[in-house]
N, C-alpha and C positions, 0 to 999 in steps of 0.2 A: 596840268595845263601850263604849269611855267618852262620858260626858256632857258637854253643853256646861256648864262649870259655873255658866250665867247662869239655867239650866233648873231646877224644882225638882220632884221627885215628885209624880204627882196626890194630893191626898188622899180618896183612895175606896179601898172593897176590893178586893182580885181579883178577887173574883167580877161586879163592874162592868168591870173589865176586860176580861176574858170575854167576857163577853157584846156587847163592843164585836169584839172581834176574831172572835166565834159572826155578828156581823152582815156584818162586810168579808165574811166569806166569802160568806156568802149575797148578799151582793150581785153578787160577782163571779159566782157563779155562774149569777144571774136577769139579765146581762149588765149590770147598770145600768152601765155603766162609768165618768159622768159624776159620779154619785153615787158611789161607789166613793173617784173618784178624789179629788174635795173635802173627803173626811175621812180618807183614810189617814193622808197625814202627819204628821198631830197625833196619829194613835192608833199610828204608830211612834215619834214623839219621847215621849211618855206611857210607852210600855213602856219602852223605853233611860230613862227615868229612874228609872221606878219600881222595874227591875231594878239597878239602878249602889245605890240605898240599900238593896237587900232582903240579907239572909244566908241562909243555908241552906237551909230548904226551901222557905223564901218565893221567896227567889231562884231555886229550879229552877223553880219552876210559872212564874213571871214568864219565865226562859228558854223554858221550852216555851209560852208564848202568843206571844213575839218571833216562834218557828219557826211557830206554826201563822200569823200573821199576815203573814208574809212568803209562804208557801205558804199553798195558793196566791195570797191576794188581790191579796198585789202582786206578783211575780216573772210569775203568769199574767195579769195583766191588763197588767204593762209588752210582755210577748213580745207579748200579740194588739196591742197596739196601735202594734208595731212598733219598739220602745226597747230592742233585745237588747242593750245597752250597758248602759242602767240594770237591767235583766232581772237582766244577770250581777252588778251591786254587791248589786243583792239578796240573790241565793244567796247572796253572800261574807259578807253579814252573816247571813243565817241559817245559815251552816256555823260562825260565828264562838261563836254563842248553843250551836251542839247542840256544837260542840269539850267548852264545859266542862261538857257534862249527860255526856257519854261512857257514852249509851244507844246499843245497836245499831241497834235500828228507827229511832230519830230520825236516824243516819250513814245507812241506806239512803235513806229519808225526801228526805235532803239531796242522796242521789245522785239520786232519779226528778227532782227539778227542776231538779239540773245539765244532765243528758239534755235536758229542753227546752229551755234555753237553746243549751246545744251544737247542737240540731238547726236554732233558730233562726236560730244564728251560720251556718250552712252545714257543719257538724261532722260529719256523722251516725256516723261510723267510733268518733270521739270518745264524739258521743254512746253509741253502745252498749257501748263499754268502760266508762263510767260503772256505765249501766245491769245493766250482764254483775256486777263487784264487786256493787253495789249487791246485786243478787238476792244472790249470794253469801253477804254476809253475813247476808241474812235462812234461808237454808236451813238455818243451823247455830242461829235463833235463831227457832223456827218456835210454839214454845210462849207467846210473850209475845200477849199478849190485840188482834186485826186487823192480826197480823203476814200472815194470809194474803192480805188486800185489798192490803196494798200487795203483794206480790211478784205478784201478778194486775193491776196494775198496773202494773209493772216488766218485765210479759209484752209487756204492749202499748206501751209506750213501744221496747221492744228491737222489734216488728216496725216499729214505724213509723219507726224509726232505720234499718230496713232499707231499707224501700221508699224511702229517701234516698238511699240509698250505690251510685251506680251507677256502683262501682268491680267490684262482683264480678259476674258472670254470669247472668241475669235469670231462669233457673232457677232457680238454685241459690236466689237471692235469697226467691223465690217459697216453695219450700220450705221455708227459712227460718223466714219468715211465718206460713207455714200452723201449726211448730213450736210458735211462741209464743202462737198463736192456742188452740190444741187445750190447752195448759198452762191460758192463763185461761180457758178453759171451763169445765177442769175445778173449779179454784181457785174460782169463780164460784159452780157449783153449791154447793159446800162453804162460802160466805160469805154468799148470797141478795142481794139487792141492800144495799150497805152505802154509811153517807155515811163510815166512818172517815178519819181522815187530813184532813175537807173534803174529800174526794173522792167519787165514785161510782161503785166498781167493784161490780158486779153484771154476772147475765143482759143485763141493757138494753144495758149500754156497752159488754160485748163486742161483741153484735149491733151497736150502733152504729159500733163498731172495724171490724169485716168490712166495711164500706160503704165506709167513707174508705180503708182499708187496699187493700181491689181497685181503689178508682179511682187512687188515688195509683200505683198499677203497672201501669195503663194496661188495666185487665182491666173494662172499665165492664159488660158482660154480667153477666159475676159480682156486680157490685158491686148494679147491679139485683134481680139476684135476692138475695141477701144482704139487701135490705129488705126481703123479703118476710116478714112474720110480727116482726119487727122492731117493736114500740108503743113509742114514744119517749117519749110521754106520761107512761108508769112514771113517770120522774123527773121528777116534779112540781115538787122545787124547785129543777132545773137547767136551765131554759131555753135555757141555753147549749149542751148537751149537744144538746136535742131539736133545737135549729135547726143544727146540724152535719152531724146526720143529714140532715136536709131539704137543707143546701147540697150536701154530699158524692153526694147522690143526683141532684140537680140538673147534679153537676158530670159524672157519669157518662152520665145521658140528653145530655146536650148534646150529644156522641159519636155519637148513634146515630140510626141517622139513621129521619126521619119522626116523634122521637118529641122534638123539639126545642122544642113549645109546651110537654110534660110537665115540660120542662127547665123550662121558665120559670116554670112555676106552684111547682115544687119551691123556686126560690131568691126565689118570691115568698112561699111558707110560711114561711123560716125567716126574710127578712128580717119577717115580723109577730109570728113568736115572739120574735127577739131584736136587734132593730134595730140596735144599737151595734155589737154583735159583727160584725154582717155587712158593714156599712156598711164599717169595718175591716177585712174581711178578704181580702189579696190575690187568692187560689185563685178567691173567687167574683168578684172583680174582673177577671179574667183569663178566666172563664168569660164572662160579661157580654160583653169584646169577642169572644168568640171567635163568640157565638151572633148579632150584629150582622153578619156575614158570612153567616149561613143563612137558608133559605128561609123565613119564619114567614109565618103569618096576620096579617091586620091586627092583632086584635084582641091576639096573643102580642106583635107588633110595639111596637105602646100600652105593653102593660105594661112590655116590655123598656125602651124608652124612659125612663118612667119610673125604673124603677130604677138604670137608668145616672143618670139627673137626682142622685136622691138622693143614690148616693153617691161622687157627684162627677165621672164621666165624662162626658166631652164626646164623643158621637157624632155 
């Protein structure tokens, strides 16, 4: 946490700071990722200085903008863009800021973004014992004001560390799943859709969860139907969310057969909702070759083409 001592605190209020790190996230979340990327590091060096001069309760709010600005905008934007090394110095600095606020929410907080990165790393086992604590300690501390958003998103972070772990039995796995799904359902209804934490758990992103979550376990039928009734749209200011939806369903149709152009139109939505994100993201990169081996129409053929062009595959 210490300063370089050649660096000297912004001289502006908090509440400019704020509002600096109220934007990283929104950016991350509307995928900008280029823009994102161009101004974080000044708006982390800014906080580590203006934290290292503040005392007391200046200094906590200053701690907790470090954690909200490390989560997600930069720990989630290093993971999608594939820098699970820088991912994890992140978390270590933002577990470094919440050590000394030694609030519970901000330690579980600190646990759901370990879990991504562990899942990144190739963890998932890891990942959900993060995650598994994590809830834990939120259970016992359920009264503090969007304590329930996060543990409804520590729901979903534990199934999707499951449908990784194909260490245990594909059953069992399954059921698992379905577990933690039913929990942030419920959790969901009782928080309506919330941005707390910078995040967006609500109705929307469970639904959106059941998509990626059946395909990721190879249940693409399921995962189909599971978008049905599904408006991504809701979250208006998560781009990134809504075009997830559209890959994951994308990634699902590719599967099935006859309904391969559906596929392609799917991962052609979410690459114009959120280009960055997608362009970046393995899964749909993976899908792309796999659908260059299928029977397509000329005109699915075109598009597929293209978007292999775009983000970067040579077919």
């Amino acid at each position: 946490m210490a300063t370089p001592p050649d660096r000297r605190p912004p001289q502006v209020p908090a509440a400019a700071l704020s509002e600096r790190v109220a934007k990283a996230n929104r950016l991350y979340h509307a995928a900008e990722y280029g823009t994102l990327a161009a101004g974080l590091p000044t708006l982390l060096a800014d906080l580590h200085a203006a934290a290292e001069a503040a005392v007391g309760a200046a200094r906590r709010e200053l701690l907790k903008l470090l954690a909200d600005a490390y989560h997600p905008a930069c720990t989630l934007l290093l993971k999608n863009l594939g820098y699970t090394d820088l991912a994890f110095i992140a978390v270590i600095r933002a577990a470094e800021a919440i050590a000394e606020l030694d609030d519970p929410v901000y330690s579980a907080l600190s646990g759901f973004f370990h879990t991504h990165v562990l899942m990144a790393a190739g963890s998932p086992s890891q990942a959900l014992a993060q995650a598994t604590a994590a809830a834990n300690t939120l259970e016992v501390n359920l009264t503090i004001p969007h304590a329930h958003a996060l543990l409804g998103e520590l729901h979903l972070i534990s199934a999707t560390s499951l449908t990784q772990d194909r260490q245990g039995p594909g059953d069992t796995r399954a059921e698992e799943v379905r577990g933690h799904l039913a929990e942030a359902a419920k959790l969901a209804v009782r928080t309506g859709e919330s941005r707390a934490w910078h995040l967006n758990f609500g109705p929307t992103n469970v639904g959106i969860h059941k998509v990626s979550l059946n395909t990721d376990l190879g249940r693409h039928g399921a995962a189909v139907t599971a978008g049905d009734g599904v408006h991504p749209e809701t979250l208006a200011q998560a781009p990134g969310r809504q075009a997830a939806f559209h890959a994951d369903l994308g990634r699902s149709l590719a599967h099935m057969r006859g309904r391969e152009a559906q596929a392609v139109a799917a991962l052609l939505a979410a690459e114009e909702i959120a280009p960055q994100r997608i362009h970046a993201n393995a899964p749909v990169r993976n899908t792309v070759e796999f659908l260059t081996d299928r029977q397509l129409s000329a005109h699915a053929a075109r598009d597929l083409r293209g978007l292999a062009h775009r983000i970067g595959l040579r077919l």
